[in-house]
N, C-alpha and C positions, 0 to 999 in steps of 0.2 A: 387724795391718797386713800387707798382701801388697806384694811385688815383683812386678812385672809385667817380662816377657823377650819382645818382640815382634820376631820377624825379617822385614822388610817390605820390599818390591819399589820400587825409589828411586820409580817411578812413583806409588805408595800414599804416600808423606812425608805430604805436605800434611792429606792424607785421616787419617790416623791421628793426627798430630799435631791438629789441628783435633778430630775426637773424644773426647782426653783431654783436650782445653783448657776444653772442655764442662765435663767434671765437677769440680765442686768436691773432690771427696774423691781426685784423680787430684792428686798435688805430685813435682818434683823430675822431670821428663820431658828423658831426658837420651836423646842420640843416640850411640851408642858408634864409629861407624864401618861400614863393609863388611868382609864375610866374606873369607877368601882361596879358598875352594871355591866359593863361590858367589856371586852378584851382589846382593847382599840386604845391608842393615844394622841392627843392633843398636838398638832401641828399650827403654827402658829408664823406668821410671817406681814411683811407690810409689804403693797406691791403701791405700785404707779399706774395712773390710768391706761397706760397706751398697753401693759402689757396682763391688763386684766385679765380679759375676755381670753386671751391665749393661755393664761395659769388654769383658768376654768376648765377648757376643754381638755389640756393634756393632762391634766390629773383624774379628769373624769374618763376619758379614754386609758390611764393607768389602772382603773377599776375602784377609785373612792366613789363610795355613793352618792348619789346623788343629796340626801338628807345627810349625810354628815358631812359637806362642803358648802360655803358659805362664804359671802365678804361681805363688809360693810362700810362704808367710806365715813371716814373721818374729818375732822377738822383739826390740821394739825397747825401750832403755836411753836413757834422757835425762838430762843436768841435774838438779841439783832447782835450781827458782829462788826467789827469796825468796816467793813465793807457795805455796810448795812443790808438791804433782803435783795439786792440785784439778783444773785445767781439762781435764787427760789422764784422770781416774778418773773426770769426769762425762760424758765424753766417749765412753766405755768402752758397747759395748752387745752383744749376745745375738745377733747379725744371723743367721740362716741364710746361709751363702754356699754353693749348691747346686755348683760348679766343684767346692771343698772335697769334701764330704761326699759326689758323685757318685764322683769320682776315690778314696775312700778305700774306698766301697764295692767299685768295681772291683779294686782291690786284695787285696780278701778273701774273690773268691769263688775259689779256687784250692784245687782238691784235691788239696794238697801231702802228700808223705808225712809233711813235718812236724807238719801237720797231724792227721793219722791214727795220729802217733804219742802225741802229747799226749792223743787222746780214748782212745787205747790204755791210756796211763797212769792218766789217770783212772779209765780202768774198775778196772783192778788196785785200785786205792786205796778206791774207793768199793763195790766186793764185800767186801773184808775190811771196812769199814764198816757195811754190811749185816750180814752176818754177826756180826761180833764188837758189833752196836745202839753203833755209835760214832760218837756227832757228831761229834768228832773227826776221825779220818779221812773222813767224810763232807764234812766242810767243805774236807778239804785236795783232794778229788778237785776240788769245786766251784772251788777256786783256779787248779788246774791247766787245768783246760778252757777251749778258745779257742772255743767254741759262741756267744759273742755276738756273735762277728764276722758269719756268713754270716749271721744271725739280724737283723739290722739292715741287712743288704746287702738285705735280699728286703719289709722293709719301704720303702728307699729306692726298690727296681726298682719296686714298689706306685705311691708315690705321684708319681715321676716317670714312670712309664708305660714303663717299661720292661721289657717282656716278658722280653727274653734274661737280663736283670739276675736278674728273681726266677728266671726259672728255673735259671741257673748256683746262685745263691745255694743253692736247695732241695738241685742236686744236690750241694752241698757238705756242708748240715748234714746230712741224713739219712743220707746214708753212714757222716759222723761220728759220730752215735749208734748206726749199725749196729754198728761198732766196738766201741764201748765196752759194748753188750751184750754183741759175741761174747767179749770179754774176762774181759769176769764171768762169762758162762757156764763157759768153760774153765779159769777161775781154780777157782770152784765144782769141774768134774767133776775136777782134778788134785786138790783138796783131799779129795774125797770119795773119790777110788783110793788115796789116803795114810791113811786113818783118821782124819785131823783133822778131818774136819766131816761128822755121824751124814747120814743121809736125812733122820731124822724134827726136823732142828734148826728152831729156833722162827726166824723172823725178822718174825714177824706180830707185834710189839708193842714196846713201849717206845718209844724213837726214828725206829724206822723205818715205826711203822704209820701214819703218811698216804702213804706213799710207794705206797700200793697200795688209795688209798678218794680217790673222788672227794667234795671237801665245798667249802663256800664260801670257806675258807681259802683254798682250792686255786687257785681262780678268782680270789679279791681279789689275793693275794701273787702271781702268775702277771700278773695287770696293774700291778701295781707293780714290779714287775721288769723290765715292757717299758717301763714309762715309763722308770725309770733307765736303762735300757740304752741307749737310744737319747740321750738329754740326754747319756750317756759318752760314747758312740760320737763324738757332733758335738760333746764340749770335747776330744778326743782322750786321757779319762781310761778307756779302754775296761778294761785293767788292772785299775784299781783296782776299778771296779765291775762286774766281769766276774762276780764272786760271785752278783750279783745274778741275773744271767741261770740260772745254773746251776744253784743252788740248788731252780731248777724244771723241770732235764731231765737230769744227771745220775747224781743218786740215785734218778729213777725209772728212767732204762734200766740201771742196774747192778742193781735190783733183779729188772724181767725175767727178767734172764743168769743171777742167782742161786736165784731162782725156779725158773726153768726148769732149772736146776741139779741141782736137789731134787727135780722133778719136783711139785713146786706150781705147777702151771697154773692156777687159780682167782688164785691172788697173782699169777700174771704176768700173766695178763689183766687183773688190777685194775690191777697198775703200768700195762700199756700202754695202756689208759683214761686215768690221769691223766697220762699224759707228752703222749697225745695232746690232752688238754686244756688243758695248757701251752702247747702249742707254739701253739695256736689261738691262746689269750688274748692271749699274746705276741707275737705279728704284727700280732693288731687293735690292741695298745695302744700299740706301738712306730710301725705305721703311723697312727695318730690322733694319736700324738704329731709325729710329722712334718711330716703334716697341716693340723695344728693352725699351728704355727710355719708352716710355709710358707705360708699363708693373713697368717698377721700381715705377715711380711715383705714380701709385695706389697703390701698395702696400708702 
């Protein structure tokens, strides 16, 4: 459920109130008063997901502005009644509500240094991972990395038609992977002016040999990660399955840095093959997944 915060020009009352009255899934339309800076008063109301995204535009199409319209979804707690929660759990449904997921995307495309530091850490983590053929530490880099964010922002820009969206979004993630190359790179060439890690050290097998051969695995698990990534992104479980995302561009760009480290260019051109093949997959199946949903949802 969202709360709905509408600041509206006494002359608009009738008009916005009459619009919410409309919708069934709009309850509890309560007038808060007038502002003391400005001539405007407080509209207040609780809507249901499926009829968000349509409160949003007819009231913006009524002429409330854009900064004094807002929702924000809640967590609401009820009673149990003697029938206990059936009629709220059947009630429960999957809606895409585009206001949501547009504004969470806009959120994510920012090429924070925090940002840049996270994919920094990653790299660190996932070169010794490389190196030392550790799932282990390869999974933990994959945890650390915030790469599903911008990665789903540019899926959204996609299918809402928003140009500047996918484009901020790109110049977010790519930088972020340039990072975490150059990291492993350096990590590499400090390692290799210390005596810890030979030129001729092996990183082409065991655990780490997909990370630099393009195969069907590659492609299947690379759209599977963009479905989940995006299902996260819109239950706002980004977190938890942030793994997902990563697991197919992480440990190929630490491989790159490491590669390139070694000076095995044949291995780093293969990782940048298959990172480049990821990132494909993962756009078309995150934007399909999107897609997909926002097709149901209108109809």
């Amino acid at each position: 459920m969202f709360n709905l915060r509408a600041y509206v020009d006494p002359d608009q009352f009738d008009e916005v109130t009459r619009a919410l009255h409309a919708h069934e899934g709009a309850r509890h339309i309560v007038l808060s008063g007038t502002t003391m800076d400005t001539d405007v008063s407080l509209i207040t109301a609780e809507l249901d997901d499926a009829v968000a995204d349509a409160v949003i535009e007819e009231l913006t199409a009524l002429g409330v502005r854009a900064d004094d319209l807002s929702i924000a979804r809640v967590q609401v707690v009820r009673p149990m009644t003697q029938e206990g929660y059936s009629i709220e759990l059947e009630s429960q449904t999957d809606t895409l509500v585009w206001s949501e997921v547009t504004d969470e995307a806009v959120d994510n495309i920012g090429l924070r240094p925090s940002y840049l530091a996270y994919m920094a850490v990653a790299g660190v983590i996932a070169a010794f991972g490389v190196i030392d053929r550790s799932a282990v530490l390869i999974v933990g880099a994959m945890a650390v990395s915030p790469d599903l964010l911008p990665l789903t922002a540019a899926s959204v820009g996609i299918v809402a038609r928003r140009g500047w969206l996918f484009g901020r979004a790109i110049g977010t993630l790519l930088p972020g992977l340039a990072t975490a190359v150059l990291t492993a790179w350096l990590v590499t060439l400090a390692l290799r002016a210390t005596g810890v890690v030979h030129v001729d050290a092996d990183i082409s097998s065991d655990v780490v040999f997909s990370l630099a051969n393009v195969s069907v695995a590659t492609v299947c698990v690379a759209a599977a990660a963009g479905v989940a990534g995006m299902l996260s992104f819109e239950t706002r479980a980004s977190f938890a399955v942030g793994v997902a995302i990563s697991v197919t561009t992480i440990p190929a760009a630490a491989y790159i840095g490491v590669a390139a480290g070694l000076g095995a260019w044949h291995g780093a051109a293969g990782a940048l093959a298959v990172l480049g093949v990821n990132l494909a997959v993962l756009l078309v199946a995150g934007t399909a997944t999107l897609g997909f949903q926002s097709l149901i949802s209108r109809r």
